[in-house]
N, C-alpha and C positions, 0 to 999 in steps of 0.2 A: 392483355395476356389471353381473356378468354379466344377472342379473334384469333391469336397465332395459334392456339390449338386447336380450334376447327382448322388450318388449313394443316398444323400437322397431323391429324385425324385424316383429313382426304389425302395427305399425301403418304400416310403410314404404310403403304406396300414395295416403293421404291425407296423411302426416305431409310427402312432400316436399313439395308445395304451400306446405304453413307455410313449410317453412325457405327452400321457393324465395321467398315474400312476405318473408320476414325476413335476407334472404342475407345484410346486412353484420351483422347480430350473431352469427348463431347457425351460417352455413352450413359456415364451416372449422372449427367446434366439430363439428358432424352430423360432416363427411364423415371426421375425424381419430378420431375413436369407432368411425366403423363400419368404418375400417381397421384398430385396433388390435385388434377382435372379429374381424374376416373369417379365418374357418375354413380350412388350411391344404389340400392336396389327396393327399398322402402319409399313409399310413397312420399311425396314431397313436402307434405302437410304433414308428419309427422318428423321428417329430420330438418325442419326449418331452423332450428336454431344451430344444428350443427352442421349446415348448409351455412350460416351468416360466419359463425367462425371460424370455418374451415376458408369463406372468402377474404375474410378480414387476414388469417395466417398468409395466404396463398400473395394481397397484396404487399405485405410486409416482408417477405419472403419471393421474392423476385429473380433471384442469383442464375437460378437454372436457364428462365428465360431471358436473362441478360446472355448469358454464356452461350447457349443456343444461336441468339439471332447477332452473336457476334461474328461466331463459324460461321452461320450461315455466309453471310456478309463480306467475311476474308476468304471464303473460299470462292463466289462469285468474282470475287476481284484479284484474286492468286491467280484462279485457272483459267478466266475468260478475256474474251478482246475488249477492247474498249469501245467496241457498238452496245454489245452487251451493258457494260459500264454506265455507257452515256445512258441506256435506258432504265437504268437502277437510280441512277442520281436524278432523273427526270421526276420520277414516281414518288421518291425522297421529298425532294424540292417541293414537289405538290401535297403531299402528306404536311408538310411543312408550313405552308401557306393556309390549308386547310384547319391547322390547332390555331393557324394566328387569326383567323376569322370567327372560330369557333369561341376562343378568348375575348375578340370583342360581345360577340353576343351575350359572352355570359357577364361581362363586366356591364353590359345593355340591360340584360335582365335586373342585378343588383340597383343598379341606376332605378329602374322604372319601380323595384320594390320600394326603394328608401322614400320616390314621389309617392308611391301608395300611404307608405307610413304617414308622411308630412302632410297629404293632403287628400285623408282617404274617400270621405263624402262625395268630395268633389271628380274621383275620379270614375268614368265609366267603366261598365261589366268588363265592355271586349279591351279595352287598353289594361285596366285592373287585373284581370286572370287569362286570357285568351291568348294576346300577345306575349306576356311572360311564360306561358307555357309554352307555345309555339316557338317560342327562337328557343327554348331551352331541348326543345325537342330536334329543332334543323341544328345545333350545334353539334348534339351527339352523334345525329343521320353524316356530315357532314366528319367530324372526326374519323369517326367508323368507316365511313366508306372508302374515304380515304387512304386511311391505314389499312384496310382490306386490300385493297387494291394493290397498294406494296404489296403484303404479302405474296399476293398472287404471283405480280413481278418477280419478287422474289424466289419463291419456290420454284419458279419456273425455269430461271437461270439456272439457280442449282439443277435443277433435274437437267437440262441441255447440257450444262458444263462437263461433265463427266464423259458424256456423249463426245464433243468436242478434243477434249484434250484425249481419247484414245484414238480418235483420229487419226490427228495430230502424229502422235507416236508410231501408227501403222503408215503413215506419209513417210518419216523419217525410216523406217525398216526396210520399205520399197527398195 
């Protein structure tokens, strides 16, 4: 979630337009997102713990970002062709493939913990601590980028789509 709201952050100058054209679906979705993200003004060492809770709310509390990137989503595939499409479901697919490798890693990491437990002496520094941080670290790289990456797809369709489909309609008034 954090992810989709840096790209709704860079994309906040055109993206209100949309939710202003679509206010009764999406606009108390938008604005309840962008207040449960809005950045506190006190130093960060002092709102630590209401920084942990406010992240622990924000993940139990998901609905807005579900509802957001479901618009986003239908409306990519309402109003665009299906080149567009094909490159949405591409980027899907790979985001996809991306959390299934990331899974293995982390079931890798578990795995190499439980040999630490079983057979701690015997096991070395760099297999012991090095490797299990490293893949637990290329999982998250590897999640993330991934799903940034839709995003970016993402957003971008939206942003052409509208472009598009007035086209479209100024073709058809010719």
């Amino acid at each position: 979630m954090r992810a989709f709201h840096r790209h709704l952050v860079r994309n906040r100058e055109w993206l209100g337009r949309l939710i202003a054209d679509h206010k009764g679906y999406c606009e108390a979705d938008y604005q309840e997102f962008e207040r449960k993200y809005a950045k506190g003004s006190l130093p960060e060492r002092l709102v630590f713990w209401k920084r942990y809770v406010a992240a622990v709310k924000r993940t139990w509390s998901a609905r807005s970002y579900e509802r957001l990137w479901s618009f986003f989503a239908s409306f990519v595939l309402v109003e665009s062709g299906s080149s567009q499409l094909s490159l949405m479901m591409d980027q899907y697919y790979l985001w996809r493939t991306g959390r299934a490798v990331s899974t293995a890693l982390v079931i890798l990491f578990f795995e190499i913990q439980f040999l630490i437990w079983s057979r701690g002496s015997e096991i070395p520094f760099l297999v012991g601590f090095v490797l299990p941080l490293a893949m637990t670290a290329l999982a998250m790289v590897i999640t993330l980028g991934t799903y940034s990456r839709l995003c970016f797809t993402l957003f971008a369709l939206v942003y052409v789509t509208p472009d598009k489909a007035q086209r479209e309609k100024e073709d058809l008034n010719i």
